[in-house]
C-alpha positions in Angstrom: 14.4 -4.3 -1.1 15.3 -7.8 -2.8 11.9 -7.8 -4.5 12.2 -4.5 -5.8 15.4 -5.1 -7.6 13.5 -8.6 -9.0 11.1 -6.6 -10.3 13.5 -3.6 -11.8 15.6 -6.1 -13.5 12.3 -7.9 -14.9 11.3 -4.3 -16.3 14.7 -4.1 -18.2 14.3 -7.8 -19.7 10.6 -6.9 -21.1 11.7 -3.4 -22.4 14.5 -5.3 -24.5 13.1 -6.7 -27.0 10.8 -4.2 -27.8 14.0 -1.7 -28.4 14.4 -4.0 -31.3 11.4 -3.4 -33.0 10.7 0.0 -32.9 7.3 -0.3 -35.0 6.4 -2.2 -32.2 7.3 0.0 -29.1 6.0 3.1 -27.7 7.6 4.9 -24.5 6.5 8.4 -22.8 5.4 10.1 -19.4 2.2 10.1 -17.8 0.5 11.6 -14.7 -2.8 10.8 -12.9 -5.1 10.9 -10.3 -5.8 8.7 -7.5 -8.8 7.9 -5.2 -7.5 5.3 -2.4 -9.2 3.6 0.3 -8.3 0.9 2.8 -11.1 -1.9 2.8 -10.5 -3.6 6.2 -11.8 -6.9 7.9 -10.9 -5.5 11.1 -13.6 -4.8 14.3 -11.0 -2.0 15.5 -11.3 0.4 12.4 -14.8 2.1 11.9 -16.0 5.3 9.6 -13.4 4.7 7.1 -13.2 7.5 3.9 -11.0 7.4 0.9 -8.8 10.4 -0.3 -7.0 12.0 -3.4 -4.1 11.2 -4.3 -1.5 11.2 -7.8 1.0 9.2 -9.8 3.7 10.4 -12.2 6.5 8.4 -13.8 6.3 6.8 -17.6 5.3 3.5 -19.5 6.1 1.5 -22.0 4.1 -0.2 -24.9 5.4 -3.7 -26.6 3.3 -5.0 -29.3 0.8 -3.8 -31.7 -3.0 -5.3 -31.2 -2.1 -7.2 -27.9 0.6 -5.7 -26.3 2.3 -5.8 -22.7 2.6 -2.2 -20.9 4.6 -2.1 -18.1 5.1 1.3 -16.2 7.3 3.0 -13.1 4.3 5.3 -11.4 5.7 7.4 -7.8 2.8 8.3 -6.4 0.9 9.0 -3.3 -2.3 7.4 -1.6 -4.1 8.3 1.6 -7.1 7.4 3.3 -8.5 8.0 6.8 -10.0 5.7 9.5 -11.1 5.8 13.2 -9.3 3.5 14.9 -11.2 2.3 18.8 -9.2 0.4 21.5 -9.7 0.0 25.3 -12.5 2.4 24.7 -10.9 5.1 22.9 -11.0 6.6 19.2 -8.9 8.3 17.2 -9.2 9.5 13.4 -5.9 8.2 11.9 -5.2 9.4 8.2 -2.8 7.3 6.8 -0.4 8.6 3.5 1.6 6.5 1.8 4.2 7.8 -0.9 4.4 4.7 -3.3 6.7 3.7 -5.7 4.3 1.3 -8.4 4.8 -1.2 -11.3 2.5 -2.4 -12.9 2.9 -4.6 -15.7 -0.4 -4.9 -17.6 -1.8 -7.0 -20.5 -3.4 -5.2 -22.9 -5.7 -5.6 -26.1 -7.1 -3.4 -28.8 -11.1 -3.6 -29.0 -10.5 -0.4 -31.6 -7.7 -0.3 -33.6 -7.2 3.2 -36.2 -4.5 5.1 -37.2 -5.6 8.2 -35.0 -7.6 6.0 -32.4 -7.3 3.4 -30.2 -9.9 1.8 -27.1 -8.0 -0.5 -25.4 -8.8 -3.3 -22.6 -6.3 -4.3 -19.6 -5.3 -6.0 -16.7 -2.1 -7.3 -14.8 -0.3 -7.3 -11.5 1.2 -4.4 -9.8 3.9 -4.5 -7.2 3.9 -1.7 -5.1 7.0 -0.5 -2.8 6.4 1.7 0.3 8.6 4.9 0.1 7.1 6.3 3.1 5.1 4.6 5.8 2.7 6.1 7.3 2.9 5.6 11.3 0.0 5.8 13.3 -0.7 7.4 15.9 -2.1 4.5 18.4 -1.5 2.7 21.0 1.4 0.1 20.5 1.7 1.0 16.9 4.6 -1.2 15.9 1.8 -4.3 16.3 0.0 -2.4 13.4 3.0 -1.8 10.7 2.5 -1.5 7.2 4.7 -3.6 4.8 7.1 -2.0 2.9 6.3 -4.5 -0.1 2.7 -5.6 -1.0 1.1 -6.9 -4.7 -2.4 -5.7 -6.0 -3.9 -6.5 -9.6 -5.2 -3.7 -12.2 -7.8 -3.9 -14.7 -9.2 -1.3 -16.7 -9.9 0.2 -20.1 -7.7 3.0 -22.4 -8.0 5.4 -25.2 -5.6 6.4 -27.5 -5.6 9.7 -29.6 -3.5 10.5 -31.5 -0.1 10.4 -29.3 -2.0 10.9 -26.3 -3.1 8.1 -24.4 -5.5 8.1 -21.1 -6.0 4.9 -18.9 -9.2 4.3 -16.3 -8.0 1.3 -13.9 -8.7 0.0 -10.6 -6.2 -1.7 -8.1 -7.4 -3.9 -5.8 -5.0 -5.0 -2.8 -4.5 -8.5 -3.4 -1.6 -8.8 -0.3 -2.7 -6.9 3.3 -0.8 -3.7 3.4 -1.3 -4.2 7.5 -1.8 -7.7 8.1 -3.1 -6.7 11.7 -5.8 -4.5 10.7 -7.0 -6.7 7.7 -6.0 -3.5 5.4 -5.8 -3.8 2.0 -4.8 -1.1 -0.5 -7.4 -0.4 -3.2 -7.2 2.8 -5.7 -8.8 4.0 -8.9 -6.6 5.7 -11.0 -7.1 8.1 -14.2 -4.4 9.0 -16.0 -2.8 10.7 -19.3 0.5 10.1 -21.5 2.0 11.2 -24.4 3.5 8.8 -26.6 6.9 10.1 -27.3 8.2 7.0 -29.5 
């Protein structure tokens, strides 16, 4: 949980000084869709599928052209595999409920009073709030971590005081080191810019 609190307290320090320049900060909710999948360099894990998911929580904006965004996203992510031992297979579907925060990089291509197309990318450090277990033999060899890092890049649209974000994560840590998973999702989303 140490890294968790790092990364909360690193959220506070960015939002400060934006508080200080208001004509420079924007704050609001958001809610998405998610599409996971669990890209794996492991022989034991065959006819893997990815599966919908969501996020809800809010971001923040500091800057003006170039800005920094960072966000607090719960969410959920899922996908399903067939895991073969000892001659044996069973269809695991693995659902993890997430707790996310990204903190992005962003850049205005398009910059208007009533419209914005933005670029972005950044690391996001992703918290386990529930763990999926699976249902195999010996399963505590094939744990997932509670903490893992992944990287976003995308592109965004801003109209008006709405706002709507296209990224992809990819898993940059393995989520389970002993089936070579990584977490990877593509995620579209929508805010409203309350500030």
């Amino acid at each position: 949980m140490k890294p968790l609190k790092i990364i909360l307290t690193s959220f506070l320090f960015i939002l400060a000084p934006g508080l200080a320049f208001c004509q420079f900060f924007t704050i609001g909710p958001k809610v998405g869709f998610n599409y996971s999948s669990l890209p794996t360099s492991s022989s034991l894990i065959t006819n893997q599928a990815g599966k919908a998911g969501f996020q809800v929580g809010a971001f923040a904006r500091i800057g003006n052209k170039t800005y920094i965004q960072p966000e607090v996203l719960i969410g959920s992510n899922s996908a399903s595999f067939t895991f073969n031992s000892g001659g044996s297979a069973s269809v695991q579907n693995a659902t993890f409920s997430t707790l996310d925060i990204p903190v992005l990089l962003g850049h205005k291509l398009v910059s208007l009073p009533l419209l914005n197309v933005r670029i972005m990318a950044g690391p996001d450090f992703v918290s386990l709030l529930k763990n999926p277990g699976l249902q195999i033999p010996n399963p505590s060899q094939y744990t997932y971590k509670d903490f893992n890092v992944g990287a976003e890049a995308g592109l965004g649209v801003d109209v008006a005081s709405f706002t709507i974000d296209a990224r992809y994560n990819f898993g940059l840590s393995q989520i389970n080191p002993n089936l070579g998973q990584r977490l990877n999702y593509f995620n579209l989303s929508i805010g409203l810019k309350f500030i």
